[in-house]
C-alpha positions as CSV (number, residue, x, y, z in Angstrom):
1,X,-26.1,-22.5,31.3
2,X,-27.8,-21.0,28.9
3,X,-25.2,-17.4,28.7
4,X,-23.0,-20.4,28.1
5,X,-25.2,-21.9,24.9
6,X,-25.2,-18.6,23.9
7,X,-21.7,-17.9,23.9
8,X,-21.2,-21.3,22.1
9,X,-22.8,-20.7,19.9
10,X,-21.4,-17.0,18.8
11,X,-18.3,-18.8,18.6
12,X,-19.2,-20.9,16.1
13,X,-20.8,-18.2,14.4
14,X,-17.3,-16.3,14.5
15,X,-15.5,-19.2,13.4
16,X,-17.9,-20.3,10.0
17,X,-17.8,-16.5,9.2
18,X,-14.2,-16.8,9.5
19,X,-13.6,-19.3,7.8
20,X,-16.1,-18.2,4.7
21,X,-13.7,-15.6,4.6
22,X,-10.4,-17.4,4.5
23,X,-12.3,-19.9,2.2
24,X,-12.9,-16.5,-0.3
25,X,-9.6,-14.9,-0.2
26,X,-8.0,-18.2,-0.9
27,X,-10.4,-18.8,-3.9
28,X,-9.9,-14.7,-4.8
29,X,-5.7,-16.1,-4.7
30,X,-6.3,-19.0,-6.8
31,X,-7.9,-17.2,-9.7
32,X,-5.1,-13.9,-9.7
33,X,-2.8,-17.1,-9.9
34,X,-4.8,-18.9,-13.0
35,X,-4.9,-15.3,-14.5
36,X,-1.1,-14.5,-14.1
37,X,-0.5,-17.7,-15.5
38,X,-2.2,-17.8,-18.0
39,X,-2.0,-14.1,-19.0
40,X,2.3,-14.6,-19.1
41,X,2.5,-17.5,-20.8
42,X,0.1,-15.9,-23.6
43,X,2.2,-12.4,-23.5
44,X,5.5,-13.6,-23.4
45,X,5.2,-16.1,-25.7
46,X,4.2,-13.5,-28.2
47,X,7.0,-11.3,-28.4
48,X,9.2,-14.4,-27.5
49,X,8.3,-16.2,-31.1
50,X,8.6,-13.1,-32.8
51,X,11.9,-12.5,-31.5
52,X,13.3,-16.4,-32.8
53,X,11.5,-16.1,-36.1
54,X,13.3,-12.8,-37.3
55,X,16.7,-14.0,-35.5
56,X,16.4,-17.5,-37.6
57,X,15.4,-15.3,-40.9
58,X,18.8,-12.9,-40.7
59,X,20.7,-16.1,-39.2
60,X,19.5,-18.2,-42.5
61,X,19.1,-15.8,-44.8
62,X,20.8,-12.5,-44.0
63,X,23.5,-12.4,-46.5
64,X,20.6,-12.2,-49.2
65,X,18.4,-9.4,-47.8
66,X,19.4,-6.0,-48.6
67,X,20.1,-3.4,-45.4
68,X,16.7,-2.5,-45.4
69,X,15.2,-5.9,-44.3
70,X,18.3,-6.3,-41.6
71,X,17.6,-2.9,-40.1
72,X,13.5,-3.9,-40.3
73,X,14.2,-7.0,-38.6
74,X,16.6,-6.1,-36.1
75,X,14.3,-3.6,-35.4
76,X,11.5,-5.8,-34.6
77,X,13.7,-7.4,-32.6
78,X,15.0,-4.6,-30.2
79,X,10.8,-3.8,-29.8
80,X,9.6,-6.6,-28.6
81,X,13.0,-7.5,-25.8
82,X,11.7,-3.6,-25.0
83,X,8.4,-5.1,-24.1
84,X,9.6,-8.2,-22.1
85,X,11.5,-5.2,-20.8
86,X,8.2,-3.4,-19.6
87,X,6.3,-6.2,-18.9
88,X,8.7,-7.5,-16.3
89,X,9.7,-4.3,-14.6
90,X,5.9,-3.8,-14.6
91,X,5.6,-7.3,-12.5
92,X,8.8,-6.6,-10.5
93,X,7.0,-2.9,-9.3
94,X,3.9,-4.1,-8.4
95,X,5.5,-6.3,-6.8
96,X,7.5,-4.6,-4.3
97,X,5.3,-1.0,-3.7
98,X,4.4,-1.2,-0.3
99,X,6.4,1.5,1.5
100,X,7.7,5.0,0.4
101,X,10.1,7.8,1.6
102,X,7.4,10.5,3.0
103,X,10.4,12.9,2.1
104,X,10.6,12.1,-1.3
105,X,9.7,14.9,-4.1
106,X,10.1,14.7,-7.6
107,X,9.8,17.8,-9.9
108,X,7.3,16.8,-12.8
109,X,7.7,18.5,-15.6
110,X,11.3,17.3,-16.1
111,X,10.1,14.1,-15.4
112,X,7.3,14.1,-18.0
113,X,9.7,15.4,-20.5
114,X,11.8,13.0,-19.7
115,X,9.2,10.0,-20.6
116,X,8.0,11.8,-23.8
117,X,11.6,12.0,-24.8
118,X,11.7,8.4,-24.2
119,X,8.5,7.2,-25.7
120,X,9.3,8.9,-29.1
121,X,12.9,7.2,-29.0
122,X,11.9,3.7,-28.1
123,X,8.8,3.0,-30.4
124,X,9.2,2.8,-34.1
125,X,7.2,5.2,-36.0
126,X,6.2,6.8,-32.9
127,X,4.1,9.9,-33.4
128,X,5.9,11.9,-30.4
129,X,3.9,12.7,-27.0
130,X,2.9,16.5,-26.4
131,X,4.0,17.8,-22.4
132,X,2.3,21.0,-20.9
133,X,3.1,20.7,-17.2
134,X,3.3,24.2,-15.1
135,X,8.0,25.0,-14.5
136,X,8.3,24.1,-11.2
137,X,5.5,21.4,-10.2
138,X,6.9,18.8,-8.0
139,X,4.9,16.4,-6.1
140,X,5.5,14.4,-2.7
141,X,6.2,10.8,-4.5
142,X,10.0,9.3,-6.0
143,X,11.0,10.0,-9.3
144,X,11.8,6.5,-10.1
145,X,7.9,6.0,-9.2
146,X,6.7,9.4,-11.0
147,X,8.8,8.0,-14.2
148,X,7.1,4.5,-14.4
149,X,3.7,5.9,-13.7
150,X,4.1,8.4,-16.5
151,X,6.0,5.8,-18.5
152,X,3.0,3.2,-18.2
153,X,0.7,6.1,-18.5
154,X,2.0,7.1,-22.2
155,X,2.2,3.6,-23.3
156,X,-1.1,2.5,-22.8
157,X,-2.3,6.1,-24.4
158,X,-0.2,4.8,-27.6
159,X,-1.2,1.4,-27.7
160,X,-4.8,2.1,-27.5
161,X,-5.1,5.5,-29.3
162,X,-6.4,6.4,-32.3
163,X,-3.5,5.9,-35.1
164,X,-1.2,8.6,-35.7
165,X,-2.8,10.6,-32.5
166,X,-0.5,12.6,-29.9
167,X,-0.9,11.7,-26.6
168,X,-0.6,14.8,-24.2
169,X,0.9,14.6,-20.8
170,X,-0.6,17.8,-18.7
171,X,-0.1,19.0,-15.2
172,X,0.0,21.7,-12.6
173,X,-0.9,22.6,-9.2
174,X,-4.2,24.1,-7.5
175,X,-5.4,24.0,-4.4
176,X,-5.9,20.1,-3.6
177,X,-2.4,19.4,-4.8
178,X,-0.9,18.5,-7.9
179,X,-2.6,17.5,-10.7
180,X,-1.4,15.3,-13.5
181,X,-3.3,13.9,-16.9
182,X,-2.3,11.9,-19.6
183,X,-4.5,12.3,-22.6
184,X,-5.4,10.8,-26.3
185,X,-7.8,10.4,-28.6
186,X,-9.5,6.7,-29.4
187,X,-12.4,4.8,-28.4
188,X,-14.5,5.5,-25.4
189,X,-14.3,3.8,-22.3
190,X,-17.0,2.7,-20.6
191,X,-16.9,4.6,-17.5
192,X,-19.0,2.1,-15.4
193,X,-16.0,-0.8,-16.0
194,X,-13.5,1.6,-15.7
195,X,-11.9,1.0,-12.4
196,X,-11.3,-3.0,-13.8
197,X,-8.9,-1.5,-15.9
198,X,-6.7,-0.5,-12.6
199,X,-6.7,-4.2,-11.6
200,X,-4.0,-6.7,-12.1
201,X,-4.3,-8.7,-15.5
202,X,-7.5,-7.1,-16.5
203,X,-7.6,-5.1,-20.0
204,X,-10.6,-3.3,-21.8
205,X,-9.9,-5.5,-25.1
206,X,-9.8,-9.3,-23.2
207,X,-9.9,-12.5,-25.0
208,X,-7.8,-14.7,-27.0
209,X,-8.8,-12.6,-29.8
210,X,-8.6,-8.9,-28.6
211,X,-6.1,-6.7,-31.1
212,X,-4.0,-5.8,-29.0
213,X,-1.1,-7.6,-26.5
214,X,-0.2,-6.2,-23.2
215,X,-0.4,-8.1,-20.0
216,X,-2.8,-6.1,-18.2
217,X,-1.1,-5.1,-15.4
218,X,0.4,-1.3,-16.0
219,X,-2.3,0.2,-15.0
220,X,-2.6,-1.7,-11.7
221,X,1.2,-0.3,-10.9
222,X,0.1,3.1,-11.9
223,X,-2.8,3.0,-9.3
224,X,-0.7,1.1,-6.9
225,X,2.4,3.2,-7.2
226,X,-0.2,6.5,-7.1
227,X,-2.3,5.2,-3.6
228,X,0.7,3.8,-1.8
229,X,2.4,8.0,-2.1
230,X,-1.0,8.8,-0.8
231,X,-2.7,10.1,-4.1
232,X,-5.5,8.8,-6.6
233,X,-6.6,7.6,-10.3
234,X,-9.5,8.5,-12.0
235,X,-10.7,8.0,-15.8
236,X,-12.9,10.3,-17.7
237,X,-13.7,9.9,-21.3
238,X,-15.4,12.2,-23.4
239,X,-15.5,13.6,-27.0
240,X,-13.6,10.8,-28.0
241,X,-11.2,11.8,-25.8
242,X,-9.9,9.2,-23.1
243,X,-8.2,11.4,-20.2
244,X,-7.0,9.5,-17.2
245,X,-6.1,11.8,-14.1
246,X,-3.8,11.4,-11.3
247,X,-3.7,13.5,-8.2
248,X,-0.6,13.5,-5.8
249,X,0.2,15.8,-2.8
250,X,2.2,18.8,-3.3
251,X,5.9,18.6,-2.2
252,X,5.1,21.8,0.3
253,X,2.4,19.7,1.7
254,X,2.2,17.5,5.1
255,X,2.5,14.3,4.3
256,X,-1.0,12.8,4.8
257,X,-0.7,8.7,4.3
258,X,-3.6,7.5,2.1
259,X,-4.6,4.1,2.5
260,X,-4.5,2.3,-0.8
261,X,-7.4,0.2,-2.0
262,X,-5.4,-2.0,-3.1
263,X,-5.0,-5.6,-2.1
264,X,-1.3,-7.5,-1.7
């Protein structure tokens, strides 16, 4: 009788810690949900607005601005449809990065050339992004991955770095694998908060009146997209230098599965 109280009442221990837990993950749920909604409609009404006002402006009054204001406008509109671009490719990748080709190899220095080559092309007054990367490095994860990683990597370094600075993509191989960092100079990062910056819609400069847009969620595909190919993220930040560092397994190496942190 009483092994039978006792086992009773484990049970219902069991079930109350079970359901504490279901209770918190649902809760955990319901605020990613208020964030993503929130967070979108703030992000892509942004460029959104600014993409109608400067199409009404040529539609009303284009035939009395000279070339200069057309090609200014235009312009403006071409960048921000290239940031509902990134924003929803962005959403789309974290999305769907759950399983990879252990196969796959990628060769990183065209890659990161590649991006830079990009990055210069695609943003207006773009100050250019500097590539060291050893010939020959290639690492065990898909280009298309290795692209967007690099890709969201360079953004953020020009959105948040100092004005006129020259981010600098760098990367080789040693010993552990390959190494890859994506450098620029601006304002310290608080190395304690750091790993927020990794999650989905969290950003270093939050509120409605932070200075700067993005939806806070490439850098949570660059960590996702890095664990799920079995490597890792870290930030350093130092003479006002912000450096953040991503490790990968060589191509030569057994493929070693890493299991990511990440929830979803």
């Amino acid at each position: 009788m009483i092994r039978r109280l006792l086992r009773l009442r484990h049970i219902r221990t069991e079930l109350r810690a079970g359901h504490s837990t279901m209770q918190a993950q649902q809760e955990a749920t319901d605020r990613m949900r208020a964030d993503l909604i929130a967070t979108v409609s703030h992000e892509f009404r942004t460029p959104l607005t600014g993409i109608r006002g400067a199409a009404l402006t040529l539609l009303k009054h284009g035939d009395r601005l000279d070339k200069n204001d057309r090609d200014r406008l235009l312009m403006a509109i071409l960048d921000q449809q290239e940031r509902l671009s990134r924003m929803l490719e962005n959403m789309l990748v974290a999305a769907r990065a759950t399983e990879v080709d252990p196969a796959a190899s990628a060769e990183v220095d065209a890659v990161a050339a590649e991006v830079a080559m990009l990055a210069a092309a695609g943003r207006t007054g773009s100050p250019g992004v500097s590539v060291v990367v050893t010939a020959g490095t290639t690492a065990r994860i898909e280009r298309q991955a290795l692209h967007q990683v690099l890709a969201n990597l360079v953004d953020n370094a020009l959105t948040h770095g100092a004005p006129g600075s020259v981010p600098l993509i760098a990367g080789g191989e040693d010993e552990q694998g390959v190494w890859l960092t994506v450098s620029n100079e601006g304002r310290a990062v608080d190395l304690t908060c750091a790993g927020r910056l990794f999650e989905p819609f969290t950003q270093a400069d939050s509120g409605a009146t932070r200075s700067r847009e993005g939806i806070g969620v490439g850098l949570y595909v660059v960590r996702r997209l890095v664990e799920v190919h079995g490597g890792s993220v870290q930030v350093h930040s130092d003479s006002g230098w912000v450096t953040v560092e991503v490790r990968l397994q060589a191509a030569g190496q057994a493929w070693q599965p890493r299991k990511s942190t990440i929830a979803g």
